[in-house]
N, CA, C and O atoms as a GROMACS GRO file, in nm:
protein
  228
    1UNK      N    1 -12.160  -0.235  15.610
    1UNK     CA    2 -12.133  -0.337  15.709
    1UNK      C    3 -11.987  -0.326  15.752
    1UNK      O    4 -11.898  -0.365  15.676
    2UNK      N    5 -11.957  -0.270  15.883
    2UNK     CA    6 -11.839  -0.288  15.915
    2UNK      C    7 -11.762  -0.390  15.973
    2UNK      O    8 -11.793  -0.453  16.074
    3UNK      N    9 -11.641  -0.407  15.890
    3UNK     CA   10 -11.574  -0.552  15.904
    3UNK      C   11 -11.494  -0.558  16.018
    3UNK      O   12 -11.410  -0.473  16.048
    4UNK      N   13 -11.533  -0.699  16.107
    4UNK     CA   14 -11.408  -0.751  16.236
    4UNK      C   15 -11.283  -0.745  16.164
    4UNK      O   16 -11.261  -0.776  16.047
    5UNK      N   17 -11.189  -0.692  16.272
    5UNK     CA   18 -11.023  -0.668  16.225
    5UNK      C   19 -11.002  -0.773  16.257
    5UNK      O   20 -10.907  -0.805  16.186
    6UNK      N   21 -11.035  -0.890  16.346
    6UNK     CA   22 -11.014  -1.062  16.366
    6UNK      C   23 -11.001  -1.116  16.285
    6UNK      O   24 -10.908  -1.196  16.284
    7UNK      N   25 -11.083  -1.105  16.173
    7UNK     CA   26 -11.090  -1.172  16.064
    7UNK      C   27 -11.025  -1.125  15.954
    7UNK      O   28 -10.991  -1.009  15.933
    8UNK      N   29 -11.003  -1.248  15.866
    8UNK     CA   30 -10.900  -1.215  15.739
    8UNK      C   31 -10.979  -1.341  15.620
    8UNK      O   32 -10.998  -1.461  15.636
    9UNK      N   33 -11.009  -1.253  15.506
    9UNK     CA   34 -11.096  -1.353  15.379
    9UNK      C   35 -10.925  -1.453  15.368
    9UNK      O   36 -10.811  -1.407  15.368
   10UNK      N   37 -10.974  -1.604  15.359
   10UNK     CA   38 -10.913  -1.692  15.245
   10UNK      C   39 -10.976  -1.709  15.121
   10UNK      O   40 -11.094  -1.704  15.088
   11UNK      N   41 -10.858  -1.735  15.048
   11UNK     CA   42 -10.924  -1.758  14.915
   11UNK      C   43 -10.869  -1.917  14.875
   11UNK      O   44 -10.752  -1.950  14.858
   12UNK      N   45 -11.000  -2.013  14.865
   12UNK     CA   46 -11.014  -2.152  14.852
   12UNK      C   47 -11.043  -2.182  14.706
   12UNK      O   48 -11.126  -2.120  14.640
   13UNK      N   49 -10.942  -2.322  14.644
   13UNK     CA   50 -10.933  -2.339  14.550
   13UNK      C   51 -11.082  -2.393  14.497
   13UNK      O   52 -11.178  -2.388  14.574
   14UNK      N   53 -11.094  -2.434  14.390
   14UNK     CA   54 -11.278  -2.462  14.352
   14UNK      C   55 -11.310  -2.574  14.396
   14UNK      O   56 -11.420  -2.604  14.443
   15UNK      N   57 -11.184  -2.668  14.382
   15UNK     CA   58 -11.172  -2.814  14.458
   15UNK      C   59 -11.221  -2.849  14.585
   15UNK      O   60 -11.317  -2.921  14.608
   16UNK      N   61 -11.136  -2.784  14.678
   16UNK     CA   62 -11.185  -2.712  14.824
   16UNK      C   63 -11.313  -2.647  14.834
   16UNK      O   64 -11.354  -2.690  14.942
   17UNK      N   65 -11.385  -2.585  14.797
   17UNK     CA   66 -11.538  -2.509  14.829
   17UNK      C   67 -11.573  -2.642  14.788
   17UNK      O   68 -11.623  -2.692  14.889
   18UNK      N   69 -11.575  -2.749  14.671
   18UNK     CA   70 -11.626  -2.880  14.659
   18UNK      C   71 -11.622  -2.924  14.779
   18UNK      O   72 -11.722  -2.919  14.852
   19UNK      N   73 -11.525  -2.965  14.812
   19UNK     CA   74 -11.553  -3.057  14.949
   19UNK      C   75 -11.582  -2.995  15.061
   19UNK      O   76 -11.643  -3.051  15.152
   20UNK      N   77 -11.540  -2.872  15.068
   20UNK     CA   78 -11.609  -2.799  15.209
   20UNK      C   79 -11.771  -2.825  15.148
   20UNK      O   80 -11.782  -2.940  15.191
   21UNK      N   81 -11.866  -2.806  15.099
   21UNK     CA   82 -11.986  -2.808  15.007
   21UNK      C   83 -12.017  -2.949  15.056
   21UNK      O   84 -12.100  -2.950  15.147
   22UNK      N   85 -11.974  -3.060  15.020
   22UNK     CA   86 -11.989  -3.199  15.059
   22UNK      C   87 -11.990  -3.266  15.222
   22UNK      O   88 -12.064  -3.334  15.292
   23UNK      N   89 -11.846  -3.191  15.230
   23UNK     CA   90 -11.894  -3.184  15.433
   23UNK      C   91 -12.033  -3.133  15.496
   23UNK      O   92 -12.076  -3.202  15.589
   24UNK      N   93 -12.123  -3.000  15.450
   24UNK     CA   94 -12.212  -2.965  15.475
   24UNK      C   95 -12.335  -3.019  15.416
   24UNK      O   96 -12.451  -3.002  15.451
   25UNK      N   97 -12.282  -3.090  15.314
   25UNK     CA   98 -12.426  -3.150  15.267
   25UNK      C   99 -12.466  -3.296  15.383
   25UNK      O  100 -12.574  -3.348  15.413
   26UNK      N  101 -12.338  -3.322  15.422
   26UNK     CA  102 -12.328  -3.469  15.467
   26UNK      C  103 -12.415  -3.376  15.603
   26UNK      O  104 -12.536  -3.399  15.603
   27UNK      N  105 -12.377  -3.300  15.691
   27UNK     CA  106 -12.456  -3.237  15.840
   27UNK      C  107 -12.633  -3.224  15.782
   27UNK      O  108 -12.721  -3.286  15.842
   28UNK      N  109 -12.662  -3.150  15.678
   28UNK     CA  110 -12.711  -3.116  15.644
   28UNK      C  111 -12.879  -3.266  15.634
   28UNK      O  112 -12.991  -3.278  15.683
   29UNK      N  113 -12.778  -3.352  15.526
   29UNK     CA  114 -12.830  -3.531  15.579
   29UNK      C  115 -12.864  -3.567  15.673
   29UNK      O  116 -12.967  -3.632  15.692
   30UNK      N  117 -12.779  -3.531  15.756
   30UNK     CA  118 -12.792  -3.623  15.937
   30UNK      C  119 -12.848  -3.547  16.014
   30UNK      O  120 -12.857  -3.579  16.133
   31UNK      N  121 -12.909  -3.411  15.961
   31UNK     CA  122 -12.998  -3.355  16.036
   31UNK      C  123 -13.140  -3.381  15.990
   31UNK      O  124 -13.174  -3.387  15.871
   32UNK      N  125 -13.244  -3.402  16.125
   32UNK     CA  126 -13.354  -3.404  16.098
   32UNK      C  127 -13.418  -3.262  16.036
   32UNK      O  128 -13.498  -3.268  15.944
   33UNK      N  129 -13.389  -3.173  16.076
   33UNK     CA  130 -13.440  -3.060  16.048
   33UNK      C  131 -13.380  -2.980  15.928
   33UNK      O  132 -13.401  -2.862  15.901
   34UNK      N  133 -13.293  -3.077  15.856
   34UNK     CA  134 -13.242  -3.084  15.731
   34UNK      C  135 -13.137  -2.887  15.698
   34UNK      O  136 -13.140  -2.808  15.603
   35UNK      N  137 -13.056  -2.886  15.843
   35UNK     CA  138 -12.989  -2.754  15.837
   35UNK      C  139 -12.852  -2.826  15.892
   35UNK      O  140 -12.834  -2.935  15.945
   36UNK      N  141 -12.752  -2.707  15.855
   36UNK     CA  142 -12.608  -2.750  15.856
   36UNK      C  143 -12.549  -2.614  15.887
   36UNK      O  144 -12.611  -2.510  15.870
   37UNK      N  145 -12.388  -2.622  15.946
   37UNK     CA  146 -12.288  -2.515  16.005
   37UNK      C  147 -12.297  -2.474  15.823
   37UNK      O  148 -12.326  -2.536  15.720
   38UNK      N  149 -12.254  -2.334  15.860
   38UNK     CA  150 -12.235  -2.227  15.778
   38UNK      C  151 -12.096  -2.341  15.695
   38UNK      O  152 -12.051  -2.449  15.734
   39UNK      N  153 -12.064  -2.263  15.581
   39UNK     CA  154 -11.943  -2.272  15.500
   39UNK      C  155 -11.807  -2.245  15.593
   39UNK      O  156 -11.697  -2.301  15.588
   40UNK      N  157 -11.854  -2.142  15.675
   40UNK     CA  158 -11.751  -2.024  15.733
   40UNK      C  159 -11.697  -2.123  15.890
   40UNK      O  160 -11.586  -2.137  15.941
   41UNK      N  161 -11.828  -2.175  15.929
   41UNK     CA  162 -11.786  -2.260  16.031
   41UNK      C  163 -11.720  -2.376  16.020
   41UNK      O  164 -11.643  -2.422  16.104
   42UNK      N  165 -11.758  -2.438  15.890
   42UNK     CA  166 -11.715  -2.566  15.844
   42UNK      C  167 -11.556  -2.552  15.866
   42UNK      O  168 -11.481  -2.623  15.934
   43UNK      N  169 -11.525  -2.423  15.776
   43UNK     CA  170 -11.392  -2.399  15.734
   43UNK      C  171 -11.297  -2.360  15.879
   43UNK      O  172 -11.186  -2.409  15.897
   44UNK      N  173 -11.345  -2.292  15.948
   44UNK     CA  174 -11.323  -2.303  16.081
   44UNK      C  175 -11.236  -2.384  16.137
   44UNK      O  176 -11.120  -2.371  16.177
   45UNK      N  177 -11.336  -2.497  16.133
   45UNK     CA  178 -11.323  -2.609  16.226
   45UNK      C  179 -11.218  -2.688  16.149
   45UNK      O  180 -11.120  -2.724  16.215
   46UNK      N  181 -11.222  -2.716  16.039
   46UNK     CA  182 -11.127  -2.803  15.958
   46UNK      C  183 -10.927  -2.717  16.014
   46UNK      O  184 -10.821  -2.757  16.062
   47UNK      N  185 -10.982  -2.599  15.967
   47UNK     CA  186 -10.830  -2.536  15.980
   47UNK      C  187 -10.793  -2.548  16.122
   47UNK      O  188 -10.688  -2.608  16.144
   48UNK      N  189 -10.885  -2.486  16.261
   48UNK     CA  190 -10.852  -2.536  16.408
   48UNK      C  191 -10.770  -2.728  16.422
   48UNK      O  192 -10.667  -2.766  16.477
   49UNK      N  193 -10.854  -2.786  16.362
   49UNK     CA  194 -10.827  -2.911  16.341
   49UNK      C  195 -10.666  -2.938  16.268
   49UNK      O  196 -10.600  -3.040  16.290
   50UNK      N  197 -10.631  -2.853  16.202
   50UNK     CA  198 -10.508  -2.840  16.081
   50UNK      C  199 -10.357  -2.795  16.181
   50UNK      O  200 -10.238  -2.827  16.169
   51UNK      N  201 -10.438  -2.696  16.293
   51UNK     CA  202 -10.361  -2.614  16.358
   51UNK      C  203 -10.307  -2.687  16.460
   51UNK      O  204 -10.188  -2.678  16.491
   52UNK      N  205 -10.410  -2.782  16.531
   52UNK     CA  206 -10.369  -2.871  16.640
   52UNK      C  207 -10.249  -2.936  16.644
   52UNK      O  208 -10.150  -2.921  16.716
   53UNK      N  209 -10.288  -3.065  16.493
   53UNK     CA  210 -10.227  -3.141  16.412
   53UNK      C  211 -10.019  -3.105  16.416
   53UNK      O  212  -9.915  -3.163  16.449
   54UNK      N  213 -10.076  -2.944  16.346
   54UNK     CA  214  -9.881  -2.929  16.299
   54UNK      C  215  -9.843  -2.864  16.470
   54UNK      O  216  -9.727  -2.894  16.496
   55UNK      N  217  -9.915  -2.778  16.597
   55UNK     CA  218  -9.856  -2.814  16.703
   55UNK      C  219  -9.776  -2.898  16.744
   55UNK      O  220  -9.654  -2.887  16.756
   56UNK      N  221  -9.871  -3.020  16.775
   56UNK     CA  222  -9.843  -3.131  16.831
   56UNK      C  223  -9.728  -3.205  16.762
   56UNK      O  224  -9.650  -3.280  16.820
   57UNK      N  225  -9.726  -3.176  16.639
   57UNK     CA  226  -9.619  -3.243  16.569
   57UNK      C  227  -9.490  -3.197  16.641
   57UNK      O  228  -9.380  -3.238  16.603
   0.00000   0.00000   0.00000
């Protein structure tokens, strides 16, 4: 499988995969069809969200 040069692995403390894990369980709930964003998207979106944040600052 050849890997996107876009991308770069983080490495998340065990704490963190907990609550990333808990965010998706919660989508996962509120879906009828009982499916949820990937781990990868979750994490995504939290860090875009992280990035805005120290911008704007």
């Amino acid at each position: 499988m050849a890997q996107n040069p876009n991308f770069k692995p983080v490495l998340l403390t065990k704490e963190q995969m907990e609550s990333v894990r808990r965010i998706q369980d919660g989508y996962r709930a509120e879906s009828p069809l009982n499916v949820a964003p990937t781990l990868n998207a979750i994490v995504r979106g939290l860090v875009d969200k992280a990035l805005q944040q120290v911008e704007v600052a």
